[in-house]
Structure formats: structure tokens, C-alpha cells
N, C-alpha and C positions, 0 to 999 in steps of 0.2 A: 561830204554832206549827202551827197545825191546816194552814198552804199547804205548810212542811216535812215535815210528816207524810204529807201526800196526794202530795208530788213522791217522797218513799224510798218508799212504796207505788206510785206508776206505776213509776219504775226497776226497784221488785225485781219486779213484776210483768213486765215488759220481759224484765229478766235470765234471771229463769226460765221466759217461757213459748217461751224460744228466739228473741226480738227481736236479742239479740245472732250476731254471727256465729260465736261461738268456746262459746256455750253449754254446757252440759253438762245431760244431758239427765234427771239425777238431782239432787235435791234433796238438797242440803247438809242435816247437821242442824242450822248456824246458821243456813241459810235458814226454817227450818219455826219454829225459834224464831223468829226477825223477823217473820215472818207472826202468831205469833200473840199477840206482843207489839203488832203494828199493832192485830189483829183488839183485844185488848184495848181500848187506846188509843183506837179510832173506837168503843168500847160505852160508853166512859167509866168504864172499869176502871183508872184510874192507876196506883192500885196496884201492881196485877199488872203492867200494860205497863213499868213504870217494873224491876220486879225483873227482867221476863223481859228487856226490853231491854239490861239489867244483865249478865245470863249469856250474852246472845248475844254482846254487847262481849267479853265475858272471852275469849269461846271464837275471835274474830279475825273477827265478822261487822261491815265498813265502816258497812253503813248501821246496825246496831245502834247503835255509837258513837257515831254522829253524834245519835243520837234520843237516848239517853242522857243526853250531852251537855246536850240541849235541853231535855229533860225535870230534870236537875238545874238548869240556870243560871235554869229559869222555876219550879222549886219544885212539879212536875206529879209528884202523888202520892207525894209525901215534902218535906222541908225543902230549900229552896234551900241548894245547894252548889256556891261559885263556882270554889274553887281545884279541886275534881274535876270538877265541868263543863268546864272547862278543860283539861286532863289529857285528857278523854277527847275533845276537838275537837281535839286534836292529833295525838290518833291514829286519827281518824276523816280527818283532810284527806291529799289528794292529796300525792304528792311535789314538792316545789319541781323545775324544772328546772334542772339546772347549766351 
């Protein structure tokens, strides 16, 4: 868990310090929540990371859901929940190509 948490912290880290080419040079508000849902998460705040990464999913943050996700199906600051961990990797992943 802790190598998926450290890879959506290098990306979003990437993403918003302008790595990308098509950047935007203002921080989303579900970017700041994902931030500080990580920031949570690496203090050993579950809890918290686990809510906040909760409401950054809600609000259409990728890499939120995808931690979400992780954080329910391994039971990371609340009760494992497999059929909503699930739920939310599906709308955390990439579009299939057609």
C-alpha cells in the first residue's frame, strides 16, 4: 500500500508542479484535498486520510479513488469494504480502449 501511495504522490506531485505539458497552473480543490489526505496518510492519520480521500473521490479527484479504493479493500482506517473498494477502482481506472 505504502509503494501506491508514494507512486499517486509522485504523479500528483508531477501533475501539479507543471511536469505535465498541458498543466494548469492553479490548484484544483480536489487536488489540495488529495494532498492532504496523502499528507494524512504518510503521518499515520488513517482516519482522516481515509475520510478526506473519501470526499476528494466524491468531488471526481482520479487519484483520490484510486487511494480510497486501497484504503477500503485493505481496511486502512475503517472496516474493510470489499464490494465499495471495488466501486470506487472502477472509477478510479483508465478508460478501456475501443
Amino acid at each position: 500500500m505504502k509503494t501506491a501511495m508514494a507512486l499517486a504522490v509522485a504523479v500528483l506531485s508531477l501533475s501539479i508542479s507543471g511536469g505535465t505539458a498541458h498543466a494548469d497552473s492553479t490548484l484544483k480543490a480536489t487536488d489540495l484535498a488529495t494532498q492532504n489526505a496523502i499528507a494524512d496518510y504518510n503521518a499515520g492519520n488513517l482516519v482522516a486520510a481515509r475520510s478526506e480521500f473519501r470526499r476528494a473521490a466524491q468531488k471526481g479527484s482520479r487519484f483520490a479513488e484510486f487511494d480510497y479504493a486501497m484504503m477500503l479493500l485493505n481496511g486502512e482506517g475503517g472496516p474493510v469494504d470489499v464490494p465499495e473498494g471495488k466501486m470506487w477502482l472502477g472509477c478510479g481506472a483508465p478508460p478501456t480502449p475501443t
